[in-house]
Backbone bond lengths (Angstrom), bond angles and torsions (degrees), N, CA, C in turn:
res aa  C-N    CA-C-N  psi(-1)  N-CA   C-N-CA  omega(-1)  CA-C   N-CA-C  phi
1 X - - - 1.438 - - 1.520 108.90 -
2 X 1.327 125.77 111.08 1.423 119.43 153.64 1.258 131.99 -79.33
3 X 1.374 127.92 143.91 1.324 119.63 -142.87 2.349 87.93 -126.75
4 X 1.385 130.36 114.62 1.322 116.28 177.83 1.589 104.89 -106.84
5 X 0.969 120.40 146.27 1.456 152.61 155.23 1.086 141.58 -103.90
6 X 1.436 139.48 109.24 1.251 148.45 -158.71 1.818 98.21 -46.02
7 X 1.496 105.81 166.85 1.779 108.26 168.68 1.556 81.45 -84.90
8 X 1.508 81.07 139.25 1.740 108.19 143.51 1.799 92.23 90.89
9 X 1.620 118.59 28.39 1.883 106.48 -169.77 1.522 78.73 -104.97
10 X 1.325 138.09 -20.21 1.597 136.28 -156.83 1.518 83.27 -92.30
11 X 1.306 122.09 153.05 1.619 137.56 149.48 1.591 104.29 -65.85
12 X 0.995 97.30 146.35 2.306 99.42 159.88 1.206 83.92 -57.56
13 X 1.858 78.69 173.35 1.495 110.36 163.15 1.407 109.69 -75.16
14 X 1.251 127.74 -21.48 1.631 139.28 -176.63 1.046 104.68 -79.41
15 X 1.060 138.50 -48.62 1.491 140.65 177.54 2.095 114.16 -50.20
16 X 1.389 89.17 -32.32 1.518 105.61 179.37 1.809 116.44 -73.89
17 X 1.274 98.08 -17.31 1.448 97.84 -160.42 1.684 107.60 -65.44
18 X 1.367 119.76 174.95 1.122 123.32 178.04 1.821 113.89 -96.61
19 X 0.964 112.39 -17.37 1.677 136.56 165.87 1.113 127.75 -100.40
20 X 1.386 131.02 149.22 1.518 130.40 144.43 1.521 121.17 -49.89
21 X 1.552 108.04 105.41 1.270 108.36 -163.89 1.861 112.29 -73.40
22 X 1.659 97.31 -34.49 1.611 95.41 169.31 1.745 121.06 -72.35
23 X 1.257 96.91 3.36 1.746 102.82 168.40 1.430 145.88 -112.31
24 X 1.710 84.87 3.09 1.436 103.78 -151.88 1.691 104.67 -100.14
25 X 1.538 105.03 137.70 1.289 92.27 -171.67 1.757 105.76 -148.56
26 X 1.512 129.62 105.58 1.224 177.52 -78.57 1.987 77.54 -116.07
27 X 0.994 104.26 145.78 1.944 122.17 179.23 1.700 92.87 -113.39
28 X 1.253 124.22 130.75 1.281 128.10 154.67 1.677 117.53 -57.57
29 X 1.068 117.18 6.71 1.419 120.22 170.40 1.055 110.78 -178.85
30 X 1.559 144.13 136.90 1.095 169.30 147.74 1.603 118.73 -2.71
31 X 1.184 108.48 119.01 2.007 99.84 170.30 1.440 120.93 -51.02
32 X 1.503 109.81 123.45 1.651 89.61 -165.24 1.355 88.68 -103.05
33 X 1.774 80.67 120.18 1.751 91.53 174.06 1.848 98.76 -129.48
34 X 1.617 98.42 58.62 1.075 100.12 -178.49 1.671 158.96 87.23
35 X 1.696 86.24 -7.38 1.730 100.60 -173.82 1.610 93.25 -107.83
36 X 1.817 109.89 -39.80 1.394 81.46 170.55 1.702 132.85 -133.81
37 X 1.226 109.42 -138.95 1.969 93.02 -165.50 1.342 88.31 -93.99
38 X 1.120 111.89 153.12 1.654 106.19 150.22 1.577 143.85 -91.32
39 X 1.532 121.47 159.27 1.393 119.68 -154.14 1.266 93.42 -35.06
40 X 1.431 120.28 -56.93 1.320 107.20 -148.81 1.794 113.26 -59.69
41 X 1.288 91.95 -47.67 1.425 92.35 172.68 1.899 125.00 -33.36
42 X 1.461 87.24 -60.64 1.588 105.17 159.45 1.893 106.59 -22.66
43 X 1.424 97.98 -89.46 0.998 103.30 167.79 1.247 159.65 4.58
44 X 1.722 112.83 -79.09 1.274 136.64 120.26 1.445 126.56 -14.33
45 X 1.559 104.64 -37.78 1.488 101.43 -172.24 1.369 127.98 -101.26
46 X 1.659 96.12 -22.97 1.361 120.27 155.76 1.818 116.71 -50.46
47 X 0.977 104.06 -49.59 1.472 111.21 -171.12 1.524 106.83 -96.81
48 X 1.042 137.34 10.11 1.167 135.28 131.18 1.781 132.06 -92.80
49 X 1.237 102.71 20.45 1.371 115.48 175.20 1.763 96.13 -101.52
50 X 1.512 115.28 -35.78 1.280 122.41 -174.01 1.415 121.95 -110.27
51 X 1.648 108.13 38.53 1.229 117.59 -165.51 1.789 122.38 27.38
52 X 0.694 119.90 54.88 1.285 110.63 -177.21 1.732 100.25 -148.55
53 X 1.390 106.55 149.85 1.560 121.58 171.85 1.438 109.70 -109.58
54 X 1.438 96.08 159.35 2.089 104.71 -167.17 1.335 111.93 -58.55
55 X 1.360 139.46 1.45 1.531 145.77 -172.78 1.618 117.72 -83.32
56 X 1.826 87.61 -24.62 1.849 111.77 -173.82 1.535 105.73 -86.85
57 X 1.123 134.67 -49.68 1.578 167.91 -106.99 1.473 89.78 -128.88
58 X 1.462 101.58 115.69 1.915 105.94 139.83 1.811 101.45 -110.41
59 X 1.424 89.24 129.32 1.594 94.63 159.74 1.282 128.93 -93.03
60 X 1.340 107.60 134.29 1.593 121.60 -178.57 1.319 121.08 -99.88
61 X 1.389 114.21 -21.67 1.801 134.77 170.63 1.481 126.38 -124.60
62 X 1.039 137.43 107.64 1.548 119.10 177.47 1.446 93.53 -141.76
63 X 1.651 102.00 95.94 1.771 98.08 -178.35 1.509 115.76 -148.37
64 X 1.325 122.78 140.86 1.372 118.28 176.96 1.500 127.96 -83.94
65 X 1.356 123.41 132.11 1.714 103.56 -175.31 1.549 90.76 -163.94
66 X 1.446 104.17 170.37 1.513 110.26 -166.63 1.522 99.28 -99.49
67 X 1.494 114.76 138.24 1.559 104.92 -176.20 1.235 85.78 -133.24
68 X 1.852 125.19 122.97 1.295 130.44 178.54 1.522 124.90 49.89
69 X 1.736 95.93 42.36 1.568 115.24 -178.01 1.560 103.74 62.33
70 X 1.055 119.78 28.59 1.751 117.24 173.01 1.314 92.11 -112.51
71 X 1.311 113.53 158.70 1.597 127.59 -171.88 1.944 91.55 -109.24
72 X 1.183 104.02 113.27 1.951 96.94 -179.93 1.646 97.85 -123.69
73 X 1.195 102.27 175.03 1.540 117.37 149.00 1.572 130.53 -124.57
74 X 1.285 102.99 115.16 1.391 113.10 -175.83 1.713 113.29 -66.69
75 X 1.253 132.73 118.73 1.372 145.81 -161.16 1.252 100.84 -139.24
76 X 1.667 105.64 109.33 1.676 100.14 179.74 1.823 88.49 -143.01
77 X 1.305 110.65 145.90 1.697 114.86 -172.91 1.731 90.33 -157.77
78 X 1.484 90.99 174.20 1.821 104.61 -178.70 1.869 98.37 -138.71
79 X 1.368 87.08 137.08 1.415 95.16 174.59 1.204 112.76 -150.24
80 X 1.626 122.51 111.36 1.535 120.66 155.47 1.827 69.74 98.46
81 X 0.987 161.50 -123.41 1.337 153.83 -155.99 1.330 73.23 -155.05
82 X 0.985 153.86 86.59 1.596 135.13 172.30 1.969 86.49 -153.06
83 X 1.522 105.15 128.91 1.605 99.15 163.87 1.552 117.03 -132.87
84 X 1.045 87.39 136.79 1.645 105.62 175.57 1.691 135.49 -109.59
85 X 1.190 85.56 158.92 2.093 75.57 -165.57 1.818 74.41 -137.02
86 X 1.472 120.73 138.89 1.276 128.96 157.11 1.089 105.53 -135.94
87 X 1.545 127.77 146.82 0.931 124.16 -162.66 2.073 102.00 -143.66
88 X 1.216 123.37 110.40 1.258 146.87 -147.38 1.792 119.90 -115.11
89 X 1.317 107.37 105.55 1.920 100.42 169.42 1.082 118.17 -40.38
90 X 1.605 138.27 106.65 0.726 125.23 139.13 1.896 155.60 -25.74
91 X 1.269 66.89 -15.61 2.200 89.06 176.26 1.562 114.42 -90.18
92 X 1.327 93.79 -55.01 1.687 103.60 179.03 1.039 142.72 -126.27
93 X 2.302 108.09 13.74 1.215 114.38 164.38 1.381 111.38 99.20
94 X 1.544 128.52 -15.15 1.352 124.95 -129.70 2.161 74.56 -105.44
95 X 1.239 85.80 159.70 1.874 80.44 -172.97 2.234 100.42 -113.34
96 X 1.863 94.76 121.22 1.542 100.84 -168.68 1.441 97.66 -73.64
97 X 1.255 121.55 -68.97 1.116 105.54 -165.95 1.414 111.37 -117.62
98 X 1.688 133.63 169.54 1.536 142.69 166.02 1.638 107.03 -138.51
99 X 1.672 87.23 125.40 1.452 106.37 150.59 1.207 143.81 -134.86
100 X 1.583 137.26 131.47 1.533 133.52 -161.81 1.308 90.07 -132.20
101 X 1.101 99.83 132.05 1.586 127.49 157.38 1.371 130.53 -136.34
């Protein structure tokens, strides 16, 4: 069965949203209302995967985003010429991926 509808009987997709889309403007990390860690935490955890404390470290990345519907934190810094990208669950801390170069 095909089913037709005049133009313009569907709402946009904008019309659907839960926000003002011409107002809306993206948090580098999540409201922590509890499900997940925060950057800093992130942070912290990043740089203890690479022995190192925040005094050594310039950061070049510290950002939250969903990678394959997982909620992570992207953690990337340089130390000593050395750069790293770690990349961390946001839920439970546990660290997905490591890279040094």
């Amino acid at each position: 069965m095909i089913l037709y509808m005049p133009m313009g009987a569907l709402p946009s997709a904008a019309e659907n949203l839960p926000y003002d889309i011409d107002n809306y403007t993206a948090s580098s990390a999540p409201s922590n209302d509890g499900l997940y860690i925060s950057l800093d935490e992130a942070k912290v955890i990043a740089l203890s995967k690479a022995n190192l404390t925040a005094d050594q470290v310039a950061y070049t990345e510290a950002s939250f985003e969903y990678d394959d519907g997982m909620a992570v934190y992207q953690i990337d810094f340089i130390s000593d010429g050395m750069e790293y990208e770690v990349e961390i669950n946001a839920v439970d801390g546990t660290t997905k991926a490591e890279t040094i170069r």
